[in-house]
C-alpha positions as CSV (number, residue, x, y, z in Angstrom):
1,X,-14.6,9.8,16.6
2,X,-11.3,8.9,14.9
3,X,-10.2,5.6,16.2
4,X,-6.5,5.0,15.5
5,X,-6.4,1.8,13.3
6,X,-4.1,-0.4,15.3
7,X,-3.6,-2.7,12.5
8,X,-1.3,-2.9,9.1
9,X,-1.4,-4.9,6.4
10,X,1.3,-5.3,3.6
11,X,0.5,-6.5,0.4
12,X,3.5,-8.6,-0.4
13,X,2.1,-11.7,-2.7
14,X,2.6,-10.5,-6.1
15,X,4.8,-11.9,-8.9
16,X,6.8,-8.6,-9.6
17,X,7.0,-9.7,-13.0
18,X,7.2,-6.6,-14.8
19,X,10.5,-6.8,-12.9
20,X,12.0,-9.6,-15.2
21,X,14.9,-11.5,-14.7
22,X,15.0,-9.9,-10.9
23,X,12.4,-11.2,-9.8
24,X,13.3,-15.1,-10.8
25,X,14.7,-16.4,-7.8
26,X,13.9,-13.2,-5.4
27,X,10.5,-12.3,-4.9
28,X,9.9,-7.9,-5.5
29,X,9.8,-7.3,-1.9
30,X,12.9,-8.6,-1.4
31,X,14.6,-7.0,-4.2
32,X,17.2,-4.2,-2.7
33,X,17.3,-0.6,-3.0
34,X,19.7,1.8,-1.2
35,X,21.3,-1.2,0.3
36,X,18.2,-2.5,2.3
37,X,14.5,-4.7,0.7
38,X,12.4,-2.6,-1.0
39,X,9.8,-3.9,1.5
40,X,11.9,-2.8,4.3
41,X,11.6,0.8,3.5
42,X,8.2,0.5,4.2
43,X,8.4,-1.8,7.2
44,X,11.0,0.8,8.7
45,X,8.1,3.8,8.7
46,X,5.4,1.5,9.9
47,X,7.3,0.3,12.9
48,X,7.7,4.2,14.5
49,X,4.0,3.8,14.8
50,X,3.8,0.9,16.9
51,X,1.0,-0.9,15.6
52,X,-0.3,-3.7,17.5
53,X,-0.7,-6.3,14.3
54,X,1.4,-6.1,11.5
55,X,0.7,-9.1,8.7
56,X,2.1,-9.6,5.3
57,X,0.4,-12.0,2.2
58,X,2.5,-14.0,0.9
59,X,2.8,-16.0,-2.6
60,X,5.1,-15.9,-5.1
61,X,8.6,-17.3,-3.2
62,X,6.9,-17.1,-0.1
63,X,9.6,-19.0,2.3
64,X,12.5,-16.6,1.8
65,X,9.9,-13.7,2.2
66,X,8.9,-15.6,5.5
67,X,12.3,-16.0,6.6
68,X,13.3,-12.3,6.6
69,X,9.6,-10.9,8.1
70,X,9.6,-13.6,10.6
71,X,12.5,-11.8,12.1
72,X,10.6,-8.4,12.2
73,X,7.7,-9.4,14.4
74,X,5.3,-9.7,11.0
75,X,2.7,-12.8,10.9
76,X,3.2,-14.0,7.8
77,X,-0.3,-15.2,5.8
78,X,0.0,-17.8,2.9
79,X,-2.4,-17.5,-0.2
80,X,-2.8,-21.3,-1.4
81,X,-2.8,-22.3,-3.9
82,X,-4.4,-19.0,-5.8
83,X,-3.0,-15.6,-5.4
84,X,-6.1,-13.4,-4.5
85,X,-4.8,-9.8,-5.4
86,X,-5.3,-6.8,-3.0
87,X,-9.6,-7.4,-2.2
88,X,-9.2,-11.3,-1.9
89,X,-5.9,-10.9,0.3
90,X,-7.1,-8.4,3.0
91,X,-10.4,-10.2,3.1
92,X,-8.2,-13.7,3.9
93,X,-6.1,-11.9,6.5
94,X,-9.0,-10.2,8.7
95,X,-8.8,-12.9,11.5
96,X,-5.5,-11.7,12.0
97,X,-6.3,-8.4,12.0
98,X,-9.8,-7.8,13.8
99,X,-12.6,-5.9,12.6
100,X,-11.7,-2.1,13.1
101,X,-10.3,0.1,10.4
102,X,-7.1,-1.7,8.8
103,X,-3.9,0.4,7.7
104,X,-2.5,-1.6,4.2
105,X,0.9,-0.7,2.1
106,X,1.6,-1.9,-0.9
107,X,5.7,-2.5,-0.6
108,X,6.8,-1.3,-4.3
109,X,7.3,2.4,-3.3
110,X,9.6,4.8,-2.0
111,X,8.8,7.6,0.2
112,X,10.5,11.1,0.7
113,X,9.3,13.8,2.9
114,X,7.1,13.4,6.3
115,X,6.2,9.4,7.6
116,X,3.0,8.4,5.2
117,X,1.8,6.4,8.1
118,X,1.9,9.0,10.6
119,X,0.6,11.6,7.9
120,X,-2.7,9.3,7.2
121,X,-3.1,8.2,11.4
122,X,-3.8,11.7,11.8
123,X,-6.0,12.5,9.2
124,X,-7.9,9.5,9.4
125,X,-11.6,10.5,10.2
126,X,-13.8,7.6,10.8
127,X,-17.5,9.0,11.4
128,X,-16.8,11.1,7.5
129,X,-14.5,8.7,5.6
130,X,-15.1,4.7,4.5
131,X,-11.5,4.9,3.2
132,X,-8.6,7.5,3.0
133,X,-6.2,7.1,0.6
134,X,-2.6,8.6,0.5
135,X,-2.1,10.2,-2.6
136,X,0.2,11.8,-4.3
137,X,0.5,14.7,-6.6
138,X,1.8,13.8,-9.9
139,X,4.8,15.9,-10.2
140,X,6.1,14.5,-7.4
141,X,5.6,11.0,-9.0
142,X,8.7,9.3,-9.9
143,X,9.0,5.7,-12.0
144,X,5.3,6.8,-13.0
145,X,3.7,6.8,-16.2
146,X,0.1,8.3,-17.6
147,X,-2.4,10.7,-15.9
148,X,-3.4,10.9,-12.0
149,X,-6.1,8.3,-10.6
150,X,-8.1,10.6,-8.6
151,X,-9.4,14.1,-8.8
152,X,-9.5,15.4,-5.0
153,X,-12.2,17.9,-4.0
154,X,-11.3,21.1,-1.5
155,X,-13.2,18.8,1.1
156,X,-10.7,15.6,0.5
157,X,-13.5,13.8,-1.4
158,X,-11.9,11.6,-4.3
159,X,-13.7,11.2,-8.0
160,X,-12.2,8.6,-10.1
161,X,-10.8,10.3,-13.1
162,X,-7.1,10.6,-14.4
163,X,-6.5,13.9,-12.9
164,X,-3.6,15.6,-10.6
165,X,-3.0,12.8,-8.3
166,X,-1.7,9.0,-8.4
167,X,-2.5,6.7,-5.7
168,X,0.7,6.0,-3.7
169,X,-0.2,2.6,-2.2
170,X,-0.9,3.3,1.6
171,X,-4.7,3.4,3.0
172,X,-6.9,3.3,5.5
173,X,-10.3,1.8,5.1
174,X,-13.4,-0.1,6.6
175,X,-13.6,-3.7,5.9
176,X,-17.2,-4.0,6.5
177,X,-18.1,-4.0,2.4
178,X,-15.5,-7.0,1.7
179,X,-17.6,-9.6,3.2
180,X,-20.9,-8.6,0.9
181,X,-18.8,-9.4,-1.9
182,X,-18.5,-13.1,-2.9
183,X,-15.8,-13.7,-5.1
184,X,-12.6,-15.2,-3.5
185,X,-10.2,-13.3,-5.6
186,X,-10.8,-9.4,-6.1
187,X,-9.4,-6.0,-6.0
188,X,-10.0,-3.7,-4.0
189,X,-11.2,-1.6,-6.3
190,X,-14.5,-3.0,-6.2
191,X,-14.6,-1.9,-2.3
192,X,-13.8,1.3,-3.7
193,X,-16.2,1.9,-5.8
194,X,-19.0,1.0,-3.4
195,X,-17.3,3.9,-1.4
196,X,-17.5,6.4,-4.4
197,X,-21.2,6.1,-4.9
198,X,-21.9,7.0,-1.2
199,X,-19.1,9.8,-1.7
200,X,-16.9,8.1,1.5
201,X,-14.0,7.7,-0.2
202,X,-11.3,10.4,0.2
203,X,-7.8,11.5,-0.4
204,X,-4.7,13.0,1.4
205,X,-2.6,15.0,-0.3
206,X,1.3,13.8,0.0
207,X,3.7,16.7,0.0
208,X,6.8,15.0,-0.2
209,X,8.5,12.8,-3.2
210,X,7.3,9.2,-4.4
211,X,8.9,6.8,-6.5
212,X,7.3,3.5,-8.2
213,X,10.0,1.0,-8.1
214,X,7.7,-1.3,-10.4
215,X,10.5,-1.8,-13.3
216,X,14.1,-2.4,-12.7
217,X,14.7,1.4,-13.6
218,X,12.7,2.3,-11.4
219,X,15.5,1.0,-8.7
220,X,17.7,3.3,-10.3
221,X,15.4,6.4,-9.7
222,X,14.3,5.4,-6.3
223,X,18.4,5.4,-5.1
224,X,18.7,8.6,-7.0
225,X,15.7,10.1,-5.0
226,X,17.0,8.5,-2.0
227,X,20.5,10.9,-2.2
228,X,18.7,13.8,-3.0
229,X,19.5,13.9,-6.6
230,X,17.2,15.7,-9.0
231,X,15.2,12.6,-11.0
């Protein structure tokens, strides 16, 4: 059974402060690259897939954020008055998003090559995996500093060590695990690592380019990838 997750969650809440002076009046998401908001790069891949939910946390500058996805058909999730980072946020959004297996994109990246959501739909394997994760190999990381996260076996299954691949920021997983853990702010790393020790955790390998627009050069880079520039 594979189950195509009919639900996508973007993580959109965060401060972007490693951003700087950008991000003082205009939250990251918002920020443009190419002529368009970095989130908007994303949102423009998702929508060819025609998920039933989409949903967005929001914190940091959250009205102008709601403003622009309100126009694009995304229900739009305040985090008050904490931020609750990725765990905390996709565990305050599942009644808007049911109980099956949950697409979530971070909205800092850039992607070149073939769809990432249509890539992960199709590999997505729910009686073998807990999670996939989309990542990416790191030569073709962009805006990217220090070693891999994940070391991915011949079978897809991912051990956590630096090694030849970063985590590009678009998942599938089971929420099932977030509600046996208590905190009200978390990463999802925890999540993860439940999944490691029962080795259902895996990887997809991206073949296409990535860039990290997580500093303001890294808006440089992305537009560079974007015209087919060498980076």
């Amino acid at each position: 059974m594979r189950h195509r997750p009919d639900a996508l969650m973007l993580f959109a809440a965060g401060f972007g402060t490693r951003m700087g002076a950008l991000t003082a009046q205009t939250p990251k998401p918002l920020l443009e690259v190419a002529g368009k908001p970095l989130i908007d790069h994303s949102l423009d891949l998702a929508l060819s897939q025609n998920f039933g939910t989409i949903a967005a946390n929001l914190h940091y500058l959250p009205k102008q954020l709601e403003t622009h996805l309100s126009k694009r058909n995304v229900t739009c999730i305040f985090e008050e008055p904490d931020i609750l980072e990725t765990g905390g946020g996709l565990k305050n959004a599942l009644p808007h998003l049911g109980n099956g297996p949950i697409v979530t994109s971070n909205t800092d990246a850039i992607w070149l090559g073939p769809n990432p959501f249509d890539m992960i739909l199709k590999a997505w394997d729910a009686d073998r995996m807990d999670a996939l994760l989309l990542c990416v190999p790191l030569q073709n990381c962009h805006g990217h500093s220090g070693a891999g996260d994940f070391v991915m076996g011949s079978d897809g299954r991912l051990t956590r060590q630096p090694g030849g691949h970063v985590y590009g920021g678009i998942q599938i997983l089971k929420t099932q695990l977030l509600h046996g853990i208590e905190e009200k702010a978390f990463s999802l790393n925890l999540l993860w690592n439940q999944m490691l020790s029962n080795q259902r955790l895996f990887g997809l390998s991206y073949p296409g380019q990535w860039c990290d627009v997580g500093r303001p050069d890294g808006i440089d880079l992305a537009e560079t990838l974007l015209r087919g520039r060498d980076v």
